[in-house]
C-alpha positions as CSV (number, residue, x, y, z in Angstrom):
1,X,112.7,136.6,138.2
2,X,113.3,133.5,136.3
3,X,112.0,130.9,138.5
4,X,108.5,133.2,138.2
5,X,108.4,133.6,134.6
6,X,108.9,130.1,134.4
7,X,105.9,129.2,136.7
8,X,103.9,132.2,134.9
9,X,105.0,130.1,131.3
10,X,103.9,127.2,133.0
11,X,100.6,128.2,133.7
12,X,99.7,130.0,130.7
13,X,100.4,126.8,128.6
14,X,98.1,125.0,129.9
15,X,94.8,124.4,128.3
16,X,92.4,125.3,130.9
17,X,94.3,128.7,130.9
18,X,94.3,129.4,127.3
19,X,90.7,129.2,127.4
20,X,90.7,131.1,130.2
21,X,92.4,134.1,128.3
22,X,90.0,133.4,125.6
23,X,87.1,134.0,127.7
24,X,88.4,137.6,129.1
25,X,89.1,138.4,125.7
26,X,85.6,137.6,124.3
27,X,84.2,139.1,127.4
28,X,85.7,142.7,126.2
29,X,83.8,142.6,123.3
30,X,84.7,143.2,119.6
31,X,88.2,144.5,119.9
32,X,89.1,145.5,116.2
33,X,90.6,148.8,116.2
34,X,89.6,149.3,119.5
35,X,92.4,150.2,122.6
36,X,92.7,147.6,125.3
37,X,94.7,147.7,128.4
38,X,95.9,144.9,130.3
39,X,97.3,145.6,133.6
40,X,99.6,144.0,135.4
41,X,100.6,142.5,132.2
42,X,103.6,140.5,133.5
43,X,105.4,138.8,130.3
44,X,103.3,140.4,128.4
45,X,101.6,137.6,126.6
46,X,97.6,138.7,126.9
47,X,98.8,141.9,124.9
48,X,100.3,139.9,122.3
49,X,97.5,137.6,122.3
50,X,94.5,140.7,122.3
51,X,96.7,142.5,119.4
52,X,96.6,139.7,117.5
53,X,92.9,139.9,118.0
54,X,92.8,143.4,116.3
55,X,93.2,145.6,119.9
56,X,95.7,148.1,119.8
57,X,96.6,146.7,123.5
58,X,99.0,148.6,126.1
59,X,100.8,146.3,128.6
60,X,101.1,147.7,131.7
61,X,103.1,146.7,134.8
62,X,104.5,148.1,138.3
63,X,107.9,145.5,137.8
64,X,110.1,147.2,135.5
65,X,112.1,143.7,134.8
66,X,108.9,142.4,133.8
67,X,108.2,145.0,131.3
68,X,112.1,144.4,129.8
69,X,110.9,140.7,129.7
70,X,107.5,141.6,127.5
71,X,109.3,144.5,125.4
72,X,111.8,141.5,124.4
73,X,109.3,139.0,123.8
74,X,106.6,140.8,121.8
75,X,108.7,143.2,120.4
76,X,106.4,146.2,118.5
77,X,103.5,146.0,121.1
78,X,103.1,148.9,123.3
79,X,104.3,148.3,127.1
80,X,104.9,150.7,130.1
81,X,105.4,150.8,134.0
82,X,103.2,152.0,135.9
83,X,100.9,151.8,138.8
84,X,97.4,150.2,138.2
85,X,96.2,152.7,141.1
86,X,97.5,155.9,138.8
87,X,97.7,154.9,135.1
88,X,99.7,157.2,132.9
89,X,96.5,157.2,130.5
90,X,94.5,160.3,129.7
91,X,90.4,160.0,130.8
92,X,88.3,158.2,128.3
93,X,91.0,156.9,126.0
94,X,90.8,153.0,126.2
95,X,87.7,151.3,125.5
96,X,88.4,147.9,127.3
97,X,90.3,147.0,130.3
98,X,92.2,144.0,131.8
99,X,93.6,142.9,135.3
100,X,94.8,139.7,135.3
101,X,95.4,138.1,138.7
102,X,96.3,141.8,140.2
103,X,93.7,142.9,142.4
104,X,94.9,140.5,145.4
105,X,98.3,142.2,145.0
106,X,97.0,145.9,145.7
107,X,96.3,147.9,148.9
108,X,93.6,149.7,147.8
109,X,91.7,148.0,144.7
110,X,88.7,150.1,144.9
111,X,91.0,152.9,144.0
112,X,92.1,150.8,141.0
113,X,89.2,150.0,139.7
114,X,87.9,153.8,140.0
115,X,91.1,154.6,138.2
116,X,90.0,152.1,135.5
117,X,86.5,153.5,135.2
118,X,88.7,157.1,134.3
119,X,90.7,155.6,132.0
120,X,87.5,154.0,129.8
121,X,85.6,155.6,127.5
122,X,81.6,155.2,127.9
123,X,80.2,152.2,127.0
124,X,83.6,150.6,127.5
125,X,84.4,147.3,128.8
126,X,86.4,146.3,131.9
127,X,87.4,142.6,133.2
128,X,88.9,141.5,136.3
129,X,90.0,137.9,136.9
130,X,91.5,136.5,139.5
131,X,91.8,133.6,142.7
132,X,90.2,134.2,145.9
133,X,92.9,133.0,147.9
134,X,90.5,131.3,150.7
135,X,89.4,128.9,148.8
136,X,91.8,126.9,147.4
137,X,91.0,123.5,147.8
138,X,94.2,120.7,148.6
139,X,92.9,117.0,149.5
140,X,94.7,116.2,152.2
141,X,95.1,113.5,155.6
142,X,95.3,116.8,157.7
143,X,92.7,119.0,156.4
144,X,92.9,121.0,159.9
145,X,96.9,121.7,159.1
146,X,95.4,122.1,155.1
147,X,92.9,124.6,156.1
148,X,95.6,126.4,158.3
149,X,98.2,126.7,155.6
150,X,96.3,127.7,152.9
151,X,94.9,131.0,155.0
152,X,98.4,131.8,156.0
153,X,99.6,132.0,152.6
154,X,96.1,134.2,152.0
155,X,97.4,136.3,154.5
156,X,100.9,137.5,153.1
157,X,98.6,139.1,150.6
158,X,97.2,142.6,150.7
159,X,93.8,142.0,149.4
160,X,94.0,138.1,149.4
161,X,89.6,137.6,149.3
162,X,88.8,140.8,146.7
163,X,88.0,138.1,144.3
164,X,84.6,137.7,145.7
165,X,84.0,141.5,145.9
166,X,84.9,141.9,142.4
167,X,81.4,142.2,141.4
168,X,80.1,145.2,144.1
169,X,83.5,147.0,143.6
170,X,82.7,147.4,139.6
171,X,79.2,148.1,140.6
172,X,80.2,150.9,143.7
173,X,82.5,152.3,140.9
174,X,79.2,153.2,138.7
175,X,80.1,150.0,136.2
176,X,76.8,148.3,134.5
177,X,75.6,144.9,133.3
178,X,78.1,142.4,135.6
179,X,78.7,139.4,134.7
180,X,80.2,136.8,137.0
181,X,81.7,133.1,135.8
182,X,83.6,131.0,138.3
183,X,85.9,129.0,136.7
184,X,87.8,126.2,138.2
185,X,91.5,124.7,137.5
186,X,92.4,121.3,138.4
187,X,95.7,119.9,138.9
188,X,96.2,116.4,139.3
189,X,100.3,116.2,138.2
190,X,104.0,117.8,139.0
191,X,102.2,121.3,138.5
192,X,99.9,120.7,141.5
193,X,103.2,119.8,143.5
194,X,104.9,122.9,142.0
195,X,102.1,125.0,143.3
196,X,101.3,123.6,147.0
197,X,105.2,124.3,146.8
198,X,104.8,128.1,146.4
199,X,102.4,127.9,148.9
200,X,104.3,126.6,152.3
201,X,107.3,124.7,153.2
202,X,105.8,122.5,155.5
203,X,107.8,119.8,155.8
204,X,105.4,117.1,156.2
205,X,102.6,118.4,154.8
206,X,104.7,118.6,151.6
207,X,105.7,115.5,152.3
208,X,102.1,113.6,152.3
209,X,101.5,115.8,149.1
210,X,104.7,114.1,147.4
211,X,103.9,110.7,148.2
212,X,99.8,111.4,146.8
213,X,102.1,112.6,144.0
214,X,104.1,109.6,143.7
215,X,100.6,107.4,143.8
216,X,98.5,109.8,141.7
217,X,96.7,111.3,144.3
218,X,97.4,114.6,144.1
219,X,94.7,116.6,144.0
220,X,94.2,120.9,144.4
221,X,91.5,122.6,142.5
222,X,91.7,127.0,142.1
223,X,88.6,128.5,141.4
224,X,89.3,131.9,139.0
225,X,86.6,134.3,138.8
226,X,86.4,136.1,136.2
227,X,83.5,139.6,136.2
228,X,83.2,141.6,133.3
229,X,80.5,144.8,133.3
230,X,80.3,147.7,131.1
231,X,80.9,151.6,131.8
């Protein structure tokens, strides 16, 4: 638990991400006095962050460590576990929702985003953001070995490509008005090492990666895409 709140940390602090947030947040609309919930709120930072925008935000999460993290950290916002696929929240009573880099992680995400259409109240706002997991892009001498590892990790997934459907999901699920940005993050340091890390522990594919590292060479660029629509 740790070592992943540290990479989550990590990754939030960064600049690119910070914006990133930004963006969902504007993309919800005005949230003053309004109810927003993020799910799979990990650490629970986006609630902090859309309550100090006004929201009276719910964090929601299926790890119950994670949710003891978030209670600890944002202490007097709202946070529960539970099941993005079955939210303990009555029909109509939010009026935006987040997911967060959560849809890869579910066996059914249609059913999730259904459930999130429930949950909204008409004219409510929903955003999903997230990494399609094929196309992660790792310069490398051995882009055949590259090309290989990077599915395989895809693979230990359970919905490792829903990325790219997130626009016809929100659309099957009766949403209206998508909007679609792709928005790419570069990493050209230690972070990019840290993450081809997570990855695979291919020895010598790691190791070409350390030595591009040790010449500034490194280079891996994510692509997040981030759909909003309206309900």
């Amino acid at each position: 638990m740790s070592s992943l709140l540290a990479a989550l940390d990590a990754g939030d602090a960064r600049p690119d991400s910070i914006a990133l947030r930004a963006r969902s947040y504007e993309l919800l609309g005005d949230l003053t006095g309004r109810t927003v919930v993020d799910v799979g709120c990990g650490g629970g930072r986006a609630v902090a962050e859309l309550a100090g925008r006004g929201a009276t935000a719910i964090g929601i999460d299926r790890d119950a460590e994670m949710i003891a993290v978030a209670r600890e950290r944002w202490p007097g916002n709202e946070f529960q576990v539970g099941d993005a696929h079955d939210l303990r929240l009555e029909t109509g009573s939010v009026t935006g929702y987040r997911a967060d880099k959560v849809l890869h992680t579910l066996d059914d995400p249609a059913r999730a985003v259904a459930e999130a259409r429930r949950v909204l109240a008409p004219g409510g706002r929903i955003v999903l953001l997230g990494p399609d997991w094929d196309t992660i892009v790792v310069d490398s001498d051995d882009p055949e070995t590259t090309r290989r590892l990077i599915h395989a990790k895809a693979d230990t997934f359970p919905s490792p490509r829903v990325a790219r459907k997130y626009r016809n999901l929100l659309l099957d699920a009766g949403f209206t008005d998508p909007i679609v940005e792709v928005h790419t993050g570069v990493f050209t340091d230690e972070t990019a090492l840290a993450l081809l890390g997570r990855i695979t522990q291919h020895e010598s594919w790691l190791a070409e990666q350390a030595e591009r590292g040790r010449a500034n060479r490194v280079f891996v660029a994510v692509p997040m895409f981030l759909v909003a629509a309206r309900c």
